[in-house]
C-alpha positions as CSV (number, residue, x, y, z in Angstrom):
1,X,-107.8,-44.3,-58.5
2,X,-110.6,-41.9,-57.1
3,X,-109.8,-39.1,-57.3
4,X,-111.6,-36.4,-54.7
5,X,-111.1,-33.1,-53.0
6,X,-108.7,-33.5,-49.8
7,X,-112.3,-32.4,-47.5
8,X,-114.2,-34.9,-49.4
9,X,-111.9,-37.5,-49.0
10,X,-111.7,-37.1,-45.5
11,X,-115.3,-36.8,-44.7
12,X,-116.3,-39.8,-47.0
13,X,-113.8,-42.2,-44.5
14,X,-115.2,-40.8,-41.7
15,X,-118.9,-41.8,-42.5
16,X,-117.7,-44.8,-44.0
17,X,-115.9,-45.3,-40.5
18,X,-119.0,-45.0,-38.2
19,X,-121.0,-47.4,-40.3
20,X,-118.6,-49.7,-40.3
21,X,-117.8,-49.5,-36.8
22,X,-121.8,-50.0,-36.0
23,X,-121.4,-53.1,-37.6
24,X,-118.1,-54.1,-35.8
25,X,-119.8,-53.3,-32.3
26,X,-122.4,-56.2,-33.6
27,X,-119.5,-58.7,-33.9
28,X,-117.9,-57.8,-31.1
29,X,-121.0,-58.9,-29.3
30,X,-122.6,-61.6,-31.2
31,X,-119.4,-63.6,-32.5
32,X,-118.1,-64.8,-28.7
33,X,-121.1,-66.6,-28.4
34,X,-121.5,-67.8,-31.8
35,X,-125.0,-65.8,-32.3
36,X,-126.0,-65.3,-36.5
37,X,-124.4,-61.4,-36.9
38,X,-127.2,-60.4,-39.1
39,X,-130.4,-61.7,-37.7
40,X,-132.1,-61.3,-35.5
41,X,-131.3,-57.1,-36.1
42,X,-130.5,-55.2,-33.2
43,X,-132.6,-55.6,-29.6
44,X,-132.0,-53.7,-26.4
45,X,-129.9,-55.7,-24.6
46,X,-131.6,-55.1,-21.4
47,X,-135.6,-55.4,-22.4
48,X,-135.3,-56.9,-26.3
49,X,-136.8,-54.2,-27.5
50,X,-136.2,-54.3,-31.3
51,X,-134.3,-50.7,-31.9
52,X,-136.1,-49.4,-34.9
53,X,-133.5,-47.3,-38.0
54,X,-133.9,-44.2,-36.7
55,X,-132.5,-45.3,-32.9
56,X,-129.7,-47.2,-34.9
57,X,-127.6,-44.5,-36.8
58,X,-124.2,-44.5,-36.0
59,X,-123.4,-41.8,-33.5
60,X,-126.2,-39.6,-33.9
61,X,-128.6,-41.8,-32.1
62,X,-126.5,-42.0,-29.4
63,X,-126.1,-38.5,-28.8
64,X,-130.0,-37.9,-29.4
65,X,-131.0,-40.6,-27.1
66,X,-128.8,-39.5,-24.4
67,X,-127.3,-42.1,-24.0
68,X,-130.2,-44.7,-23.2
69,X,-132.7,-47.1,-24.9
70,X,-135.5,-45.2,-25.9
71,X,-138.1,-48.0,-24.5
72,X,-136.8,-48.8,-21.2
73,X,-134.3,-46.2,-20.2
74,X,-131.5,-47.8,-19.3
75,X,-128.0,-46.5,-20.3
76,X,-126.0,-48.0,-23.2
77,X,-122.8,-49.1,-23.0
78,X,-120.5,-46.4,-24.1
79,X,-118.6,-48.8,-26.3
80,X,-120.7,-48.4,-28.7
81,X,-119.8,-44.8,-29.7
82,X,-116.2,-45.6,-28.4
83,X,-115.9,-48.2,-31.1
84,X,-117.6,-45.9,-33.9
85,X,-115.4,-43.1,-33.4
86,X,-112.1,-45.1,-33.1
87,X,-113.5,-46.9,-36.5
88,X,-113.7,-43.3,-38.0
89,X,-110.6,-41.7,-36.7
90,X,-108.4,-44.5,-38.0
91,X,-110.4,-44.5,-41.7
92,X,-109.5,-41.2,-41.8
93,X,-105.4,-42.2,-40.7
94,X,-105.8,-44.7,-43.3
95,X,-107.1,-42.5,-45.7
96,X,-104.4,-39.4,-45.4
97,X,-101.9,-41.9,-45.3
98,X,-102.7,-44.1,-48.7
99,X,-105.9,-41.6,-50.4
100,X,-108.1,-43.5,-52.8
101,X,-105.7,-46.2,-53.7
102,X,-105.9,-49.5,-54.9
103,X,-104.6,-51.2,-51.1
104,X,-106.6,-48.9,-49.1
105,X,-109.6,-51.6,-49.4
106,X,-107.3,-54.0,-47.5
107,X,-106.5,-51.4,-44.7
108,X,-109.4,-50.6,-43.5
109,X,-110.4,-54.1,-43.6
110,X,-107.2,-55.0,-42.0
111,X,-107.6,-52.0,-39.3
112,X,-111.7,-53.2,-38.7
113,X,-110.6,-56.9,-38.4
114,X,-108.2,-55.6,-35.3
115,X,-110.7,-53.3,-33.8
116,X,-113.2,-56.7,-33.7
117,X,-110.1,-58.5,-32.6
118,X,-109.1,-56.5,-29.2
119,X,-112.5,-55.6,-28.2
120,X,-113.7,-59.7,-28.0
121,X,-110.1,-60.3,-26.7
122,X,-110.8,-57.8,-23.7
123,X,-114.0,-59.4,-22.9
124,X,-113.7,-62.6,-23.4
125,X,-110.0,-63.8,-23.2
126,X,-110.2,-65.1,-26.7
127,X,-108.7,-64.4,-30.4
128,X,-111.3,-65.7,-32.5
129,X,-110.2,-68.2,-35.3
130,X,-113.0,-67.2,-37.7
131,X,-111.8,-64.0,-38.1
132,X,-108.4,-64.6,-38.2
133,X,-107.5,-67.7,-40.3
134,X,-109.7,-66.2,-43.0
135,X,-107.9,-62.9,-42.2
136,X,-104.3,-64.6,-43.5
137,X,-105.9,-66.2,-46.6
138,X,-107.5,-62.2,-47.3
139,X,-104.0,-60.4,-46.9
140,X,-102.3,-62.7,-49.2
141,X,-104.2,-62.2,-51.5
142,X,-105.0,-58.2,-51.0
143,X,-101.6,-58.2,-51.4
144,X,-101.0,-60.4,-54.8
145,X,-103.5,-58.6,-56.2
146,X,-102.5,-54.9,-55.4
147,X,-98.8,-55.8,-55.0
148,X,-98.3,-53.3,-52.2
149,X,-96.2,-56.1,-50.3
150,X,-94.6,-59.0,-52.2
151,X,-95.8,-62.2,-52.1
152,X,-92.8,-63.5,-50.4
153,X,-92.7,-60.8,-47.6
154,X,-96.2,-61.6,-47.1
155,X,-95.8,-65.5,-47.0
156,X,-92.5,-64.7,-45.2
157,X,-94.6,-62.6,-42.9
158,X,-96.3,-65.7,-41.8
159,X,-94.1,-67.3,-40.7
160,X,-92.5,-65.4,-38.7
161,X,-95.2,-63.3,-37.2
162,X,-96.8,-66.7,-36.4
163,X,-94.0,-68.6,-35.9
164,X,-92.7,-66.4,-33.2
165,X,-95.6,-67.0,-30.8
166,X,-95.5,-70.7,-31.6
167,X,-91.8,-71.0,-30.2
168,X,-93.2,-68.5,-27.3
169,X,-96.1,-71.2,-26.5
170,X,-93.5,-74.3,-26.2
171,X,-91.4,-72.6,-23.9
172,X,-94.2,-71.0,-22.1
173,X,-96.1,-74.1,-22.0
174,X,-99.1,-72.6,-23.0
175,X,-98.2,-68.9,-21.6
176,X,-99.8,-68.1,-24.5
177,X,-102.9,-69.1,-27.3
178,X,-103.3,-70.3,-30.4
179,X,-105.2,-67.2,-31.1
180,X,-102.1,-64.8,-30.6
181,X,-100.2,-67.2,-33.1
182,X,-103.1,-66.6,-35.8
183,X,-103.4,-62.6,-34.8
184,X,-99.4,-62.9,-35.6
185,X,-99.4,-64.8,-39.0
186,X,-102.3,-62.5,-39.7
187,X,-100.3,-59.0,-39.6
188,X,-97.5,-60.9,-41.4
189,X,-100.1,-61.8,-44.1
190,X,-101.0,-58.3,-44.5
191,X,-97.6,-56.1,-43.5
192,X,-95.1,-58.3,-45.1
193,X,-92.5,-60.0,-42.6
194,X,-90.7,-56.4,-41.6
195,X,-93.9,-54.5,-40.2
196,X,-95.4,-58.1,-39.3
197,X,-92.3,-58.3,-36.9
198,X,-92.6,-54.3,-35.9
199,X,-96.3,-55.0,-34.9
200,X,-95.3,-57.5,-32.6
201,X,-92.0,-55.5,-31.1
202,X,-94.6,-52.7,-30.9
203,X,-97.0,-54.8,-28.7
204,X,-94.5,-56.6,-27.0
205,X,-93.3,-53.2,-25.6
206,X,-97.2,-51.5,-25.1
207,X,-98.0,-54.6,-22.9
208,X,-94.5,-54.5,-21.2
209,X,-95.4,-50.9,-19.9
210,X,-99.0,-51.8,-19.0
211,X,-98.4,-55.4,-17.0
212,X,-96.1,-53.0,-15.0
213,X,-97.8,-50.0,-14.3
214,X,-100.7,-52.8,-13.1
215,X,-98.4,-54.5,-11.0
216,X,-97.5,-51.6,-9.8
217,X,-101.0,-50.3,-9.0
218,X,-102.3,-53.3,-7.7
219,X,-104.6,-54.2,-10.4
220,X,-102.8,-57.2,-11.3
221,X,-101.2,-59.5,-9.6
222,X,-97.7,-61.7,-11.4
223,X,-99.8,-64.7,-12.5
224,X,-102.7,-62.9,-13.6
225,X,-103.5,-63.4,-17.4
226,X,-103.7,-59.7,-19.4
227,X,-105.0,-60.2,-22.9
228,X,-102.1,-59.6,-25.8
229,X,-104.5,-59.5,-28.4
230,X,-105.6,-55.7,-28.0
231,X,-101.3,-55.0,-28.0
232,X,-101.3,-56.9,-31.2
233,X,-103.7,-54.6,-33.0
234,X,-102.1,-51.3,-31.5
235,X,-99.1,-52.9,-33.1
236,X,-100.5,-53.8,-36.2
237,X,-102.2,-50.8,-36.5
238,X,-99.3,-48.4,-36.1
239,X,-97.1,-50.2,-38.1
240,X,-99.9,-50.2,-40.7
241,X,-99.9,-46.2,-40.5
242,X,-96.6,-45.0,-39.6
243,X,-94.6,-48.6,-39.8
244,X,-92.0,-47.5,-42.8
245,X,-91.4,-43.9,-40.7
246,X,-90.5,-45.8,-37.8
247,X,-88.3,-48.1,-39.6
248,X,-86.6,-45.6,-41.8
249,X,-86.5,-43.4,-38.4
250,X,-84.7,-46.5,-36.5
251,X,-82.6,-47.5,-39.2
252,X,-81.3,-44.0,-40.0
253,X,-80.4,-43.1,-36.3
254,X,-79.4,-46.7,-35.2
255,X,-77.6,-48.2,-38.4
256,X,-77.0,-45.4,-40.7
């Protein structure tokens, strides 16, 4: 175990975090459409221009370019500091939650894979198999090697954070994808089956309130898709962080 001052600690996830979530704003981008996700390096989207180091660090660039390409001018997206800064602030979450500790590796990979995993699922429509089939494979064994979750509450996991979107696409008829039955079997893999199944309560509930409140405001209308993937990573992610509070909180007040 590292062991660093608290400030250190926090700062070091931090600028872990925004290069990391640079590189997660390339996949997000290049892995819908199949594109290599190291070459060619990064090109204005707008004029190709090849964006040299200095135009390419995380955050600061931004913020010194004002917000545009340097060569053409034209605005870029702010998803790219969006993502950066979400990649940070939860590296830091992760970070005060587990310190330098042998499972915090799988974390943040587990919390980057999601961040990937909403952001191509709210532009495209899509849960991408190459990230998640190797992502089920990559939990079980984070988690036989560092034993923070049992091998049997991850395999168990599977099954059920999988199987319960299988079941939902038979009687849905194909309601829903294959890609939110991987996402599923995924969190299992890495949460074990109680948090696996919290994740998915969690964003069975998030999407609940949002499909409402746009029905309600006219955004949406009742047969309109509204991708579950970014639901399953809030999900994931919170029952990652906080998931044995909430379930010692529920149990407590519920059972107890």
């Amino acid at each position: 175990m590292v062991i660093l001052p608290p400030g250190a600690g926090v700062l070091a996830a931090a600028l872990l975090g925004l290069v990391i979530g640079s590189f997660l704003n390339v996949l997000i981008a290049r892995l819908p459409e199949g594109r290599n996700v190291v070459i060619p390096p990064s090109l204005c989207p707008h004029c190709s221009n090849p964006i040299p180091w200095r135009d390419n660090l995380p955050l600061l660039s931004f913020i010194l370019l004002g917000g545009r390409c340097r060569r053409c001018r034209t605005p870029i997206s702010r998803r790219y500091p969006a993502v950066e800064i979400l990649t940070a602030a939860l590296f830091m979450l992760a970070y005060g939650r587990r310190g330098w500790s042998a499972d915090l590796p799988a974390a943040l990979l587990l919390i980057a894979m999601l961040i990937v995993i909403a952001g191509i699922d709210l532009d495209h429509q899509i849960i991408p198999h190459v990230l998640t089939l190797p992502g089920i494979a990559v939990g079980v064994l984070a988690n036989l090697a560092t034993g923070h979750v049992p091998w049997v509450d991850a395999l168990l996991g599977i099954l059920l954070g999988g199987g319960i979107f299988f079941v939902t696409i038979l009687a849905s008829r194909g309601g829903m994808g294959g890609g939110d039955m991987n996402l599923g079997a995924m969190l299992g893999a890495f949460l074990g089956w109680k948090l696996g199944l919290l994740a998915v309560l969690l964003a069975v509930f998030a999407g609940g309130l949002v499909a409402m409140g746009l029905l309600a405001l006219g955004r949406k209308g009742r047969k309109d898709p509204v991708p579950f993937g970014p639901f399953l990573a809030l999900g994931g992610t919170v029952s990652l962080l906080w998931g044995d509070r909430l379930l010692d909180w529920y149990l407590g007040t519920f059972i107890g």
